[in-house]
N, C-alpha and C positions, 0 to 999 in steps of 0.2 A: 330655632327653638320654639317650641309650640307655647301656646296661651297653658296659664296654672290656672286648673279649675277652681275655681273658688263656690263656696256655699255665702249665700247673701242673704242678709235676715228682712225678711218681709214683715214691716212692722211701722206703726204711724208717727215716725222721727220725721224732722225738719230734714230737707235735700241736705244741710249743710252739715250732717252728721252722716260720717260714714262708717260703714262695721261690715267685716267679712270674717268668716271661718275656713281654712285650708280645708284641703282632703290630701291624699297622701301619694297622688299622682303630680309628674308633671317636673320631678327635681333629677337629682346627679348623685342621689347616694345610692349603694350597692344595701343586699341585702344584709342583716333584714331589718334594714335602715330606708329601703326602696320607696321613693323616693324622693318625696319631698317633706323627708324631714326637718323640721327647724329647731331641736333641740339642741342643744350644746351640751350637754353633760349628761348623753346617753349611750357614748361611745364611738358614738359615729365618728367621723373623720373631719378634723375640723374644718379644713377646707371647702367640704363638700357641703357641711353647714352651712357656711361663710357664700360660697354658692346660692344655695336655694333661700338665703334670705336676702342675696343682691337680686335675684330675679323677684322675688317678689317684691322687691320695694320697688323695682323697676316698672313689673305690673300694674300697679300701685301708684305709682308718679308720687312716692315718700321721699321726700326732700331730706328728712332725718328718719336715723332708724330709730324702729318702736323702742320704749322703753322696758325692758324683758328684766323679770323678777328672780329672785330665787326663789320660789316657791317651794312651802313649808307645810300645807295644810294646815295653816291657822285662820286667823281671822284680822291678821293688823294690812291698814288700807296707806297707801302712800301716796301723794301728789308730785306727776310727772314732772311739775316745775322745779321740784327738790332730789330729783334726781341726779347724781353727779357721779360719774367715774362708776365705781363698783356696784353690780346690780346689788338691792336692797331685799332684806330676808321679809317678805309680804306675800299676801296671797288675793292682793285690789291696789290696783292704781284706780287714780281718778285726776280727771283732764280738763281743763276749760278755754286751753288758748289752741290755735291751729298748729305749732311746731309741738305737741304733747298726743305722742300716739302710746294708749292701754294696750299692752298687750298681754296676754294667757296661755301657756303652753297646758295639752292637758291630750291625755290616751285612752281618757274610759273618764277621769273625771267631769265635770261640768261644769262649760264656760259661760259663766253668764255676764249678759251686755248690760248696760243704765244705760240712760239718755234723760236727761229733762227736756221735757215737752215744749220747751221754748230754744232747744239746744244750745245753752250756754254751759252744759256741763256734763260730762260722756264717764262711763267709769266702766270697767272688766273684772269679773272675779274669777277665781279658778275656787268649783266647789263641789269637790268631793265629799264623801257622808262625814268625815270629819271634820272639816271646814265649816260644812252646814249645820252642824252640832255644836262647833264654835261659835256662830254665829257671824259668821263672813259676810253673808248676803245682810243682813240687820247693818253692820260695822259699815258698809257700802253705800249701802241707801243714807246712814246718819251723815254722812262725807258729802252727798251729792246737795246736802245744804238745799233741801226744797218739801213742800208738801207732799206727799205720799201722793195725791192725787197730779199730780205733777211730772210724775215719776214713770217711764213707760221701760218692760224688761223683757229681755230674749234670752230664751234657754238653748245654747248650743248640744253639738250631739253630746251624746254621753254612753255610758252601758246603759242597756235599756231591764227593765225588769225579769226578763225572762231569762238573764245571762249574770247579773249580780249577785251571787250566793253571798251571805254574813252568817257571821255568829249570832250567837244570842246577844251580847254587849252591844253588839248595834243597835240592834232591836230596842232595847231597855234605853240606850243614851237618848234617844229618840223620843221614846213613851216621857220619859222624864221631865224631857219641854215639854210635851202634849199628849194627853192621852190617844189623840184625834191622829196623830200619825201609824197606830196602827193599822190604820188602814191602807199603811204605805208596804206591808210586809206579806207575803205568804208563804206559809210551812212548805216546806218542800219532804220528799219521802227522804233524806237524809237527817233529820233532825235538827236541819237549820231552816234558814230564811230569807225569802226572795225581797231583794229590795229597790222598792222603785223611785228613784231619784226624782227623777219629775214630777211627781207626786211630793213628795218632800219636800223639795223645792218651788213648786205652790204653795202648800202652808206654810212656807215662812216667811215666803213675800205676801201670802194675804194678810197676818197677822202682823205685818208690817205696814200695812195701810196700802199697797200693791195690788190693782185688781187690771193694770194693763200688761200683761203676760203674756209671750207671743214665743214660736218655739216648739220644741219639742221632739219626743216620738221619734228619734234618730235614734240605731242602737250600734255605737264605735265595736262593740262586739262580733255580732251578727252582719256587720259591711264590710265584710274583709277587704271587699276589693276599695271601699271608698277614706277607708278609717285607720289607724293604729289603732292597736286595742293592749295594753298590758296584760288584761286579765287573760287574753286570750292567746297573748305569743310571747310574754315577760322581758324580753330583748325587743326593743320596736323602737320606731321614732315618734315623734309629737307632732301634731298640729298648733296650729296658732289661730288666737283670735284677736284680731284687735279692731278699736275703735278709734274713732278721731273726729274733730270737728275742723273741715275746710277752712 
């Protein structure tokens, strides 16, 4: 069995904080689940789930598996410690003992990592333009119980701007927080509009009090060979991101 490629976020956390994002090589599920999927409720074969998430915790040296969410695109944050039995309907765990591993499934949306800067406390959001509308990332940071300046974040892949078409209602849910996020969108000759997450997802952590932001610039659309992407194949599997503190 070969090594699971993993993406590792370069970014100025304590050694004792760890965080990786999958890619979509390296597992046991057949198309167009291929193949290392970690999704559980996207069709794939449960086994083969059950699979590529023993080898990555094997990778990994995870003495417990991550704590895996139902993800809702909202904005409600849960603490791993109160995790019991049935995943919980959230869309942020947040962690502060070593057997509490955040984890994020996500195909085009965007995972983003917390760490406080003295790593006593790691948190994961899955935030897509609805999540981020909700205010996920804001709900995340008020969890991780610390100054803003305190606070260091990683933006995992995501669709990138040139592959995210929306409606106008995005557009406008957007303007609504801030007029300043129009700068997040551009008209396309269809009569909609391009929207770039990463960008988004800076103004809400700078107006969060967030200016260490590390990340980026990955497009799950445009990397067929490295990424799932929904928007781009609607039947696919997920990656994972998760954090932890040794």
């Amino acid at each position: 069995m070969s090594a699971i490629e993993l993406l590792v976020p370069k970014w100025p956390v304590p050694a004792k904080v760890h965080a990786i994002s999958t890619l979509r090589r390296g597992g046991v599920s057949v198309a167009p689940y291929d193949t290392f999927n970690l999704g559980a409720d996207v069709g794939d074969e449960a086994d083969a789930v059950a699979e590529n998430r023993r080898r990555l915790g094997e990778q990994l040296g995870l003495e417990v598996e991550p704590r895996w969410l139902r993800q809702v695109h909202g904005a409600r944050v849960v603490r791993v410690d109160e995790i019991h039995g049935e995943r919980p309907e959230a869309d942020a765990s947040v962690a502060s003992a070593p057997d509490e591993i955040c984890a994020i499934l996500t195909a085009d949306c965007m995972p983003v990592l917390f760490a406080r800067t003295d790593g006593s406390r790691v948190a994961a959001a899955h935030a897509g333009w609805r999540g981020l509308a909700a205010g996920v990332l804001e709900a995340t940071i008020a969890a991780l119980d610390a100054p803003p300046r305190e606070i260091a974040a990683w933006l995992g892949p995501a669709i990138g701007p040139d592959h995210f078409e929306v409606g106008p209602e995005v557009r406008e849910a957007f303007l609504r927080i801030d007029p300043a996020a129009a700068t997040a969108f551009r008209a396309n000759a269809r009569g909609r509009w391009m929207c770039d997450l990463y960008r988004l997802a800076h103004q809400h952590l700078n107006r969060a009090g967030i200016d260490a932001i590390f990340g980026g610039g990955r497009c799950t659309f445009a990397e067929r060979t490295e990424f799932f992407s929904y928007r781009r194949d609607a039947k696919c599997g997920r990656m994972a991101t998760l954090i932890w503190i040794e």
